[in-house]
ROVO-690062 format. One record per residue (C-alpha): residue number from 1; residue in one letter; x, y, z. Coordinates in steps of 0.05 Angstrom, whole numbers. Layout:
BEGIN
(NUM; 'A'; (X; Y; Z))
...
This chain:
BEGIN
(1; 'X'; (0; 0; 0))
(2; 'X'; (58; 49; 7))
(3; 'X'; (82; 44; -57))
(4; 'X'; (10; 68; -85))
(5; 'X'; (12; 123; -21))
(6; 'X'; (76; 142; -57))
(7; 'X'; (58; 150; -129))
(8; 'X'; (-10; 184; -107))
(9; 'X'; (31; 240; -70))
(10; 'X'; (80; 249; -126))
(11; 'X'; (16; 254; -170))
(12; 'X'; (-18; 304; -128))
(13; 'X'; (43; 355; -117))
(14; 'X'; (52; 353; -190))
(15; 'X'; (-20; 367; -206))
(16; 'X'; (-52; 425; -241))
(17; 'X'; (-82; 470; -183))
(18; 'X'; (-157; 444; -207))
(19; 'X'; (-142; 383; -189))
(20; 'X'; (-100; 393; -129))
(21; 'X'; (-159; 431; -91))
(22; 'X'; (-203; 370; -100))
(23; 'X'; (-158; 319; -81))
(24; 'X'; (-132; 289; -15))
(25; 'X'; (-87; 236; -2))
(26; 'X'; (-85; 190; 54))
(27; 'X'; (-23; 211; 97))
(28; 'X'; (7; 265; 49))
(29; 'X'; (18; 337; 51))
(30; 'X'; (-31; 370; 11))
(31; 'X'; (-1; 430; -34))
(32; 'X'; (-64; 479; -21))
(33; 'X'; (-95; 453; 40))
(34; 'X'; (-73; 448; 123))
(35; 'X'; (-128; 404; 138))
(36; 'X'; (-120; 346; 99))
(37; 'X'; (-118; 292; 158))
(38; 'X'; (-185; 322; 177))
(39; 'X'; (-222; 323; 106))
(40; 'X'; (-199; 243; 97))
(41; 'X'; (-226; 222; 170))
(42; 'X'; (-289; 267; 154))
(43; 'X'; (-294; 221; 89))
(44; 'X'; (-280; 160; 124))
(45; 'X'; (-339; 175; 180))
(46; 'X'; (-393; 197; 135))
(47; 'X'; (-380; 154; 68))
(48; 'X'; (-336; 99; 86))
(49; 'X'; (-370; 75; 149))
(50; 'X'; (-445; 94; 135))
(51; 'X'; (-435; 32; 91))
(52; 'X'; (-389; -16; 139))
(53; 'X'; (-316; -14; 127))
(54; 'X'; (-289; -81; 91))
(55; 'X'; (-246; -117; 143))
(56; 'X'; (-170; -89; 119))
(57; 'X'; (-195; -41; 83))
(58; 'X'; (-168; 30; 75))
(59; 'X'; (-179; 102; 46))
(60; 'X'; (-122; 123; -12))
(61; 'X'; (-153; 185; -30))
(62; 'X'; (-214; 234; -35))
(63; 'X'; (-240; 271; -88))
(64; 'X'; (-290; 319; -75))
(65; 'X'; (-316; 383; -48))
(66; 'X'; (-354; 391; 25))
(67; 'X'; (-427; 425; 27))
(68; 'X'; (-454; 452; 93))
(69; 'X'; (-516; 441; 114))
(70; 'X'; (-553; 503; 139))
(71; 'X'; (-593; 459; 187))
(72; 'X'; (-539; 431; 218))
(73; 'X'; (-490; 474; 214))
(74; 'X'; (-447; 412; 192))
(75; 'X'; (-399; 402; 131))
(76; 'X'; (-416; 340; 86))
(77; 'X'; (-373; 295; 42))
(78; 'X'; (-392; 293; -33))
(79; 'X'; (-344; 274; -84))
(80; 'X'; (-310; 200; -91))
(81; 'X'; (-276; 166; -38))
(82; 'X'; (-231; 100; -59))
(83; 'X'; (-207; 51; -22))
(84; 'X'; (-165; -14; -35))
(85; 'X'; (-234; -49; -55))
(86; 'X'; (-278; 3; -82))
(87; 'X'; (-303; 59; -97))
(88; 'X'; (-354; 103; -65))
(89; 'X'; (-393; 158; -99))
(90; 'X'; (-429; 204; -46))
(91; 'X'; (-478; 251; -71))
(92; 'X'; (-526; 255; -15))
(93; 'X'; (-538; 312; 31))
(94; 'X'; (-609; 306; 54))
(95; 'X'; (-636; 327; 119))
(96; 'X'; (-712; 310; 104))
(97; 'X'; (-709; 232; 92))
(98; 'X'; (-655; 187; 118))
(99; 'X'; (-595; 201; 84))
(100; 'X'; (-579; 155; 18))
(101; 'X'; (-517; 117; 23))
(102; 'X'; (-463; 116; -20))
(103; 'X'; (-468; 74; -88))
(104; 'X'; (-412; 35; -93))
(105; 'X'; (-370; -4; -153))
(106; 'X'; (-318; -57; -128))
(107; 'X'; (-254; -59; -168))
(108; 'X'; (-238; -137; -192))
(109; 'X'; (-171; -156; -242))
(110; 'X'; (-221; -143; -293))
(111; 'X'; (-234; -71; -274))
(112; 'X'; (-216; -18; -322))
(113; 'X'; (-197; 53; -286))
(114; 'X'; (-224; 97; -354))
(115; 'X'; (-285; 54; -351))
(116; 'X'; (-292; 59; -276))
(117; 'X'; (-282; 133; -279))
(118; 'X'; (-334; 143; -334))
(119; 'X'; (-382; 105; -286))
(120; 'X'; (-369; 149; -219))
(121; 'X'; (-374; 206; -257))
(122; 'X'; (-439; 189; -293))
(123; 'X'; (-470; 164; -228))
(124; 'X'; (-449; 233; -198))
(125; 'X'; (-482; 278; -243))
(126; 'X'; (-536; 247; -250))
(127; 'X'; (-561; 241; -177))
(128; 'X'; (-533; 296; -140))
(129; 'X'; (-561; 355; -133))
(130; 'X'; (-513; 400; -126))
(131; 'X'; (-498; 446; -194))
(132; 'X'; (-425; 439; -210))
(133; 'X'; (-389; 488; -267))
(134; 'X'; (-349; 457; -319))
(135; 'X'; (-286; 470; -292))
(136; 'X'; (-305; 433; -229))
(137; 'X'; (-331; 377; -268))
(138; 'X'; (-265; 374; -306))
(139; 'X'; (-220; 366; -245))
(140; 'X'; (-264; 315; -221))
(141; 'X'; (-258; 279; -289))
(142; 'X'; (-185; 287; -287))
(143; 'X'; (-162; 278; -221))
(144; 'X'; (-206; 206; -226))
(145; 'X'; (-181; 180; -289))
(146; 'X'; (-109; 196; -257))
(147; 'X'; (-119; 160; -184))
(148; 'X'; (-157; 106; -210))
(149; 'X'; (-107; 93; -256))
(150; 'X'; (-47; 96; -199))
(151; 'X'; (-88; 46; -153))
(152; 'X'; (-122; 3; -195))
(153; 'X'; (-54; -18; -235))
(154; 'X'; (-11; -22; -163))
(155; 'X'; (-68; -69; -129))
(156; 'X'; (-68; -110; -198))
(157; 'X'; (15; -116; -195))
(158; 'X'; (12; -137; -123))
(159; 'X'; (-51; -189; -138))
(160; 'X'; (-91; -165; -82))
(161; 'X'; (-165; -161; -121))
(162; 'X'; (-210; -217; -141))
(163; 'X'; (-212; -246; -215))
(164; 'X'; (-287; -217; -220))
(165; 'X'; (-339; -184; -182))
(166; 'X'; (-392; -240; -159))
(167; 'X'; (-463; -222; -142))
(168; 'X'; (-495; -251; -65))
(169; 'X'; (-544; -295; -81))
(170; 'X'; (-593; -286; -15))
(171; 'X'; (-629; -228; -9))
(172; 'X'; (-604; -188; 47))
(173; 'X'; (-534; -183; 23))
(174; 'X'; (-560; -164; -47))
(175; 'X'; (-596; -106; -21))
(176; 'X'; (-536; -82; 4))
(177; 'X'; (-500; -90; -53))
(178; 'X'; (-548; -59; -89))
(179; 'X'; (-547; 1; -42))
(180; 'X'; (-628; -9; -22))
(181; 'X'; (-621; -16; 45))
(182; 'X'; (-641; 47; 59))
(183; 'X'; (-705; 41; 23))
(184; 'X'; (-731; -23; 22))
(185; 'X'; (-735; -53; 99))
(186; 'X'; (-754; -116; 115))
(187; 'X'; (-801; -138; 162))
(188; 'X'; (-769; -135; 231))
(189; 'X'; (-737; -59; 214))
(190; 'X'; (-808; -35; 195))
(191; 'X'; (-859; -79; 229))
(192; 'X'; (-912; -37; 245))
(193; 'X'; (-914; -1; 185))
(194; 'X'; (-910; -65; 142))
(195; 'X'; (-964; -104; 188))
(196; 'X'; (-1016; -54; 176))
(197; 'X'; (-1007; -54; 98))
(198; 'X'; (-1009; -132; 102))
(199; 'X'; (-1071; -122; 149))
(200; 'X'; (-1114; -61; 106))
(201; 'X'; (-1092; -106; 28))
(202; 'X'; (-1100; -177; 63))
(203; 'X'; (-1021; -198; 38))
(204; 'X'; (-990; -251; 70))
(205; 'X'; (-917; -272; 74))
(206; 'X'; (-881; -201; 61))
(207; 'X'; (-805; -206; 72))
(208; 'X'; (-794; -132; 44))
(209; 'X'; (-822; -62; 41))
(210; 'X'; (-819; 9; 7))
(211; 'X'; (-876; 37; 37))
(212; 'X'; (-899; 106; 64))
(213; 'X'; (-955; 129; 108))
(214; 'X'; (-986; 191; 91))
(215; 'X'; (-1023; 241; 138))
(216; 'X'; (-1089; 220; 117))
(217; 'X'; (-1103; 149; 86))
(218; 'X'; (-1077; 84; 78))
(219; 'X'; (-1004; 66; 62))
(220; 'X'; (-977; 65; 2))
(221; 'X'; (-920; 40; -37))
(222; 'X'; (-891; -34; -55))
(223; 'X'; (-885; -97; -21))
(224; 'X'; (-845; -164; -38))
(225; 'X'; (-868; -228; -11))
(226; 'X'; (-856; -302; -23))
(227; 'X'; (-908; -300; -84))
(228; 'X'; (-885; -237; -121))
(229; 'X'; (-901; -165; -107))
(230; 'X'; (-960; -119; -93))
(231; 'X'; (-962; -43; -94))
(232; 'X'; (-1013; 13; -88))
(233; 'X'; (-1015; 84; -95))
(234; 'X'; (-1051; 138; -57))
(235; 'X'; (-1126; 133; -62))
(236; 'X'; (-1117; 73; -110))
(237; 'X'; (-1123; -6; -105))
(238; 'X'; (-1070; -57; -98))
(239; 'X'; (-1038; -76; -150))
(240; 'X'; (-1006; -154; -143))
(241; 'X'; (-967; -198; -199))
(242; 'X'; (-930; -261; -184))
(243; 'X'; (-854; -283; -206))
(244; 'X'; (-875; -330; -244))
(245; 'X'; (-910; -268; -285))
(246; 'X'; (-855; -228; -277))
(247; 'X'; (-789; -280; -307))
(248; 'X'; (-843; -283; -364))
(249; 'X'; (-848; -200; -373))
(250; 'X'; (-791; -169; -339))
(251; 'X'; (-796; -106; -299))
(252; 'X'; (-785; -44; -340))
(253; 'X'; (-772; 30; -312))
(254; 'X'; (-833; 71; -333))
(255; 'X'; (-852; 136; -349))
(256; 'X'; (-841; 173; -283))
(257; 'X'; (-780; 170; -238))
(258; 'X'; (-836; 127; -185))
(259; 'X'; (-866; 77; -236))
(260; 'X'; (-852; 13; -254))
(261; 'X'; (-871; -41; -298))
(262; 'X'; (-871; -119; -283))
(263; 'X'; (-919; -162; -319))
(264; 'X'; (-944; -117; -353))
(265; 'X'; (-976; -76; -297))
(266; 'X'; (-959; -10; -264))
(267; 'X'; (-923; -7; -195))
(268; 'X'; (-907; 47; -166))
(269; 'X'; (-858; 70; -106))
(270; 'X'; (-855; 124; -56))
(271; 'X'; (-837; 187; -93))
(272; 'X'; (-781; 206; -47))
(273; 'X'; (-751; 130; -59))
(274; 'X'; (-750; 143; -128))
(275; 'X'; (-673; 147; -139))
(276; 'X'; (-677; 72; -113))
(277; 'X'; (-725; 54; -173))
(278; 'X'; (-677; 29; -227))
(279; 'X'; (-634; -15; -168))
(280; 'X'; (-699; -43; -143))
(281; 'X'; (-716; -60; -208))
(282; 'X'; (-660; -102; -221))
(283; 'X'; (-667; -140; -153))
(284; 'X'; (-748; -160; -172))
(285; 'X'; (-719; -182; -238))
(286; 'X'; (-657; -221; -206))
(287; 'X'; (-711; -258; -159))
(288; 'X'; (-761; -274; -216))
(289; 'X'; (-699; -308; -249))
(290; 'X'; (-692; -348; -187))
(291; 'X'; (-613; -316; -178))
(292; 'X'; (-637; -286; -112))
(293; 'X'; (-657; -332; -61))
(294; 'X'; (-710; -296; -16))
């Protein structure tokens, strides 16, 4: 790991100044800024361990920029913190709803830095919601392609990644993976909730949830259960299809950010849980296909 440390540093104090104020190295002297130490714990507190730190696991660098909250009065990480494992792209700030967890991609002998890069930096832009100029956007771009590059061919010289990236095959581990567990709680995180919505739609067996209770009315939202899945929006009926319905007519993303279709019939999600949609859609398919075991 020192020898990446190394080449890191050596990258950074070389660096054009745009990149050099978005960048921090683990155990380096930054060029621009005193508090380096301090922004990498920061990183490691909010992004790092919101999602469990990997036994061995450790942070190389951060790229990003901090926002401050003006209800708490706290700074938050955004940006792209990577580790000897992964990569985490944090792009959540929010103070209404639990706060979204990082979405990850874990680097394998396969992994390709450019590729990786272009990934991060897609996922970025598209769900954060903080406006970024061009010249921002550039250093990011740059000072990714550059680190990834550094780490990602050191960890493959010194054989320390797996040949490829293998999918969990039970449920609860998938939802992780998938970065859902936020969103989608199952039965003993969200029993009361959940037993009510099995009570008022008469569903049996549900292992998961994405539901919501409004002020006035019923809950709404989706459900999965041993059978399939059932889902209702406000003032509307439930809505139920089996996996046996769905491995024969895949779930599709709809035309709103909360709709869904499996079967051939609409579903729909809390609005708020709608940045979940396109991972939750790939976990109902993954089940229906009998890859997930529930």
């Amino acid at each position: 790991m020192n020898t990446i440390k190394i080449k890191l540093d050596h990258f950074l104090q070389n660096a054009d100044s745009s990149i050099q104020e978005l960048t921090f190295i683990t155990d380096s002297k930054h060029p621009v800024w005193d508090d380096n130490a301090q922004i990498i714990e920061l990183a490691k507190k909010q992004v790092l361990e919101a999602v469990e730190k990997l036994p061995n696991e450790e942070v190389l660098t951060y790229i990003g920029v901090h926002a401050k909250s003006r209800f708490s009065n706290k700074r938050d990480t955004l940006g792209f913190v990577i580790t000897n494992f992964r990569i985490l792209i944090e792009t959540d700030i929010s103070v209404l709803f639990e706060k979204e967890n990082a979405t990850i991609i874990l680097f394998s002998m396969k992994s390709n830095s450019k590729q990786i890069a272009d990934e991060a930096l897609t996922i970025f832009k598209k769900k954060s919601t903080m406006k970024i100029d061009e010249t921002f956007f550039n250093g990011f771009k740059n000072a990714l392609e550059n680190t990834l590059e550094i780490i990602l061919t050191e960890l493959k010289n010194e054989n320390t990644l797996p040949l490829e990236i293998k999918k969990a095959s039970n449920i609860s581990d998938r939802i992780k993976e998938l970065n859902l567990q936020n969103d989608l709680k199952s039965l003993t995180e969200n029993e009361k909730l959940i037993l009510k919505f099995a009570e008022k739609f008469q569903i049996s067996d549900i292992k998961y949830a994405m539901i919501d209770k409004p002020f006035f009315g019923s809950s709404y939202g989706l459900v999965i259960t041993n059978n399939g899945i059932t889902s209702r929006d406000v003032m509307e009926d439930a809505i139920s299809c089996t996996w046996q319905e769905i491995k024969t007519n895949l779930a599709i993303a709809g035309e709103k950010d909360d709709i869904f279709y499996a079967a051939a019939k609409k579903h729909v999600i809390p609005q708020h849980k709608s940045n979940s949609l396109s991972n939750l859609i790939i976990l109902i398919n993954e089940i229906a296909l009998g890859e997930i075991d529930l």
